[in-house]
N, C-alpha and C positions, 0 to 999 in steps of 0.2 A: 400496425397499431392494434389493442386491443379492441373488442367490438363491444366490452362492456367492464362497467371497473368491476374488480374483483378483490376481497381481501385474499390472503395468504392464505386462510382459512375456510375461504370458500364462501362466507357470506356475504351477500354484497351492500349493504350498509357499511358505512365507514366510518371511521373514528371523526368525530366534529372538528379534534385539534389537527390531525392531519390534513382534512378537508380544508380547512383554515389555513392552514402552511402554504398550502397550493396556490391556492385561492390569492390569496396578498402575496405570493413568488411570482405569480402569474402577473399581476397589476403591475411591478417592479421590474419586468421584461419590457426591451424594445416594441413597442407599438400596443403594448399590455397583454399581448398573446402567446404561447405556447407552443411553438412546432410539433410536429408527431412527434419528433424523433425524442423531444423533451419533457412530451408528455409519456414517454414508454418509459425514458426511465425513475418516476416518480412511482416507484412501490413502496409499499407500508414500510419497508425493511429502510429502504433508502429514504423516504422523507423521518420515517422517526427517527433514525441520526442527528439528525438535524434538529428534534423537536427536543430531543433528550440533551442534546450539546447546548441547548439554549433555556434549559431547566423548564421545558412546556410551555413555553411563549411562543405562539403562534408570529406573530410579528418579529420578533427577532429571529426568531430558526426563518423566516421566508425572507429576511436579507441575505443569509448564508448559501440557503436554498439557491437564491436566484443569481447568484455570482456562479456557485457550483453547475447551472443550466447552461449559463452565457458561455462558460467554457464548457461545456462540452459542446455546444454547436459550432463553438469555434475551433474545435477538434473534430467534429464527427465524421469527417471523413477518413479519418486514419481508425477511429474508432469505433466503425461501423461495419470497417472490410472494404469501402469503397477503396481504399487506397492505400496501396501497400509503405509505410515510411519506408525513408532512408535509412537501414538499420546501421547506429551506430558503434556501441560498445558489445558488449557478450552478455549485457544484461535481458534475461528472460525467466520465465517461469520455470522453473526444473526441474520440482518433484512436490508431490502429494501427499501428505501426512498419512497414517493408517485412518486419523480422525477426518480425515476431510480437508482438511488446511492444507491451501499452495503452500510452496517453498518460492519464493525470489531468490535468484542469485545472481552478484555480477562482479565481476573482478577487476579490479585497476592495471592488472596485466595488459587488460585489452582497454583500458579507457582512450577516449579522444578528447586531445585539448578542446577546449572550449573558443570558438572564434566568433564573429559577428557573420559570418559565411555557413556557418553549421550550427548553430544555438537552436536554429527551428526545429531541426532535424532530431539533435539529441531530445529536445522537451518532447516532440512525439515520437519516437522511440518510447523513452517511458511512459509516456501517455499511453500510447499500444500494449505496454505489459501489464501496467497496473490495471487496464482492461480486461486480459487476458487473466489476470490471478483472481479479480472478478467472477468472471464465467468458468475457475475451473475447482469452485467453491464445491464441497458434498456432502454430503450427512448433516446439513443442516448448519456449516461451519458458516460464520458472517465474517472472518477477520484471514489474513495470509501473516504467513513471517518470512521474513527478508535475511541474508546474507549477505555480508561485504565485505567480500573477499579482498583484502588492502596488499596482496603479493603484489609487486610490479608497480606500489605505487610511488609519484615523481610528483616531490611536490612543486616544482616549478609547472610539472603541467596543470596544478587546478589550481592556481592562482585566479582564475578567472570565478567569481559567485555565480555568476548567471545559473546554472545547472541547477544546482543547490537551491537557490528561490525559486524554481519554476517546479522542482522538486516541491519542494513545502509550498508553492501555492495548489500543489494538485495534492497532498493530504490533509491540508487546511482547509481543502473546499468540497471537490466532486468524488475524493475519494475518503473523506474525513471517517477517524473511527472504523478504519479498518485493519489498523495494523497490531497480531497480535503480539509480537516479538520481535526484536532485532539484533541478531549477530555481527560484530564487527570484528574478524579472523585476522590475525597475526598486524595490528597495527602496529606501524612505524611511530614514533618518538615525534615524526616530523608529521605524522598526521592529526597533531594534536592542535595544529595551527586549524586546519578543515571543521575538525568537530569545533572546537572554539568559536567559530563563525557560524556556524549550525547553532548551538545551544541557544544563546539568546531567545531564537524563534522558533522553539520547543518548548511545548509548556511542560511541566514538572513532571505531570502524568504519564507525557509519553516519552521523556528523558529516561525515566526510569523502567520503559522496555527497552533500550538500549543495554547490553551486555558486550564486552571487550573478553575474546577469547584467542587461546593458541587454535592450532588446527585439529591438533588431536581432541582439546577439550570441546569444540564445537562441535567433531563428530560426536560424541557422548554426550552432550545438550539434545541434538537432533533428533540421536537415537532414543533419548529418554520421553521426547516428546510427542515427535511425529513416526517413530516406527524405526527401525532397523531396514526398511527397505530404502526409505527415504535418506536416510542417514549414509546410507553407501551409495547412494548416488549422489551426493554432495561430495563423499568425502572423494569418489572415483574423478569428479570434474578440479574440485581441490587439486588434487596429487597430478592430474596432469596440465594444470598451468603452473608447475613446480616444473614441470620437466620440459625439455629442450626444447619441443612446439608447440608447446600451451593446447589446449584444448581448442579443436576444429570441428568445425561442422555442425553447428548450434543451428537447430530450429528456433524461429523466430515468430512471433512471440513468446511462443509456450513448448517444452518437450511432451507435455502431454498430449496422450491422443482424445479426442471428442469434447474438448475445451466452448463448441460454441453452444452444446447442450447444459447449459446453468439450470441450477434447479429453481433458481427464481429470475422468471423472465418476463414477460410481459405481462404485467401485473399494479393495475391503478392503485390508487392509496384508499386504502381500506381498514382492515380488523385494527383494534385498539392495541396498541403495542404498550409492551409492561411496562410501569412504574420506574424511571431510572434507581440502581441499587445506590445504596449510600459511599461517598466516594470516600477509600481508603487517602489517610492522612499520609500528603506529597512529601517527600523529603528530597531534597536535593540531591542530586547525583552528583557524586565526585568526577573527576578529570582525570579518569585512567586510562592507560593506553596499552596492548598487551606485551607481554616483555619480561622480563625475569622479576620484577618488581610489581608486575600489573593487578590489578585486581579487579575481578568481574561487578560492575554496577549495581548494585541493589534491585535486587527483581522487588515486584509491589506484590500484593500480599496476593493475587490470582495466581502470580505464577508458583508462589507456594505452596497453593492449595492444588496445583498442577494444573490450572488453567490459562497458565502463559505460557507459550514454549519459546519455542527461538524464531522469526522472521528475518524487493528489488530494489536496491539500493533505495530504501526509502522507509521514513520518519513521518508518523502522522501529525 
């Protein structure tokens, strides 16, 4: 734990609405209390998520707040290092932007059906990465972008939702507002059935960081946004679950090395976080799939301005 709260900024006065947020998450926990481990992760960065998704009402960002705390104690042990998951699919962290931003990537090559015998297993799986893409944030960057690699995929095996709502219940709550982009590489016709069931429970906002691409056009998305170094390490993991034994030997959570040095770590709720900006006018995203006919989503008006690039299998 920390031994004194701290802003971001080093002053230790705190913003009144953040202090606020706490405060009333905290009352809204079992027995009205806060574990260490729940209180570490309440930083300025991380609770005004929450105060900004809830247009600066204290009271409502500390309902969202305190669902996003419950689950994390109820993961903390995969999420802490105390305990290594069952790792399921090839989903992990895989590369770093020039800007600071993880890459997610995971492919359906390697997915596992979803059963009543392993659903725990896969939800922390991704619990452990989204963690992982977390801590291996740099230069200031607060968001990752995701890959979904749809090679290999079988749609009798995801008939099952479970993955997918435990999925969106962990960027709807503890990891809300992190995601800056999302790639979905070489989709099938028959994965339209998947996203279909997804959309619903996507709000507009983050619908439209979703992007449908071939492989070649995501490595030149990648490249354009996160670097050239980044970009040939997707495209190197791409091309060989193309080929005959698919990509081996995945570290697990993260291919990065020193991922558990985050540059924002233990750190109380503090300095006044800015003003949310005004939010660009949503428009619906169409239902395209990639393919000779497909056409890439509507990026929102940041990634125009070059501040959305491409994003582990996951939708905030």
């Amino acid at each position: 734990g920390c031994a004194a709260p701290q802003s971001l900024d080093g002053s230790a006065a705190g913003d009144p609405a953040l202090v606020e947020t706490v405060r009333l998450a905290t009352a809204l926990l079992p027995g009205g209390e806060m574990t260490a481990w729940q209180r570490g992760w309440c930083t300025a960065g991380n609770v005004g998520r929450y105060l900004r998704g809830r247009g600066g009402d204290p009271a409502a960002a500390a309902e969202i707040l305190a669902q996003a705390l419950q689950w994390r104690e109820e993961y903390r042990e995969v999420l802490s290092g105390a305990r290594e998951p069952r790792w399921q699919t090839d989903m992990r962290v895989l590369a770093r932007g020039g800007d600071g931003v993880p890459i997610v990537y995971g492919c359906f090559r390697h997915n596992v059906p979803a059963t009543s015998a392993n659903i725990r297993d896969i939800a922390e799986h991704m619990a452990a990465v989204l963690e992982a893409a977390g801590r291996s944030r740099r230069q200031g960057a607060t968001k990752a972008d995701t890959v979904v690699d749809c090679h290999g995929f079988v749609l009798m095996d995801n008939l099952n939702p479970s993955p997918v709502f435990e999925l969106l219940r962990m960027v709807h709550q503890p990891y809300r507002d992190t995601l800056r982009a999302a790639l979905v590489v070489d989709a099938p016709w028959s994965f339209q059935l998947l996203w279909s069931a997804a959309l619903p429970f996507l709000s507009e906002r983050t619908a439209r960081k979703v992007r449908f691409a071939c492989q070649a056009e995501a490595v030149q998305i990648i490249e354009a946004s996160s670097g050239p170094a980044a970009a040939a390490a997707v495209d190197r993991v791409m091309a060989l679950n193309r080929g005959p034994d698919g990509c081996r030997g995945a570290r697990f959570p993260s291919e990065l090395p020193g991922d558990d040095a985050g540059e924002e770590r233990c750190v109380l709720v503090a300095a006044p976080v800015a003003a949310p900006a005004a939010s660009p006018d949503v428009v619906t995203p169409s239902a395209c799939m990639a393919g000779a006919e497909a056409a890439a989503l509507a990026p929102d008006e940041a990634a125009a301005k070059g501040e959305v690039d491409v994003l582990q299998s996951a939708w905030q």
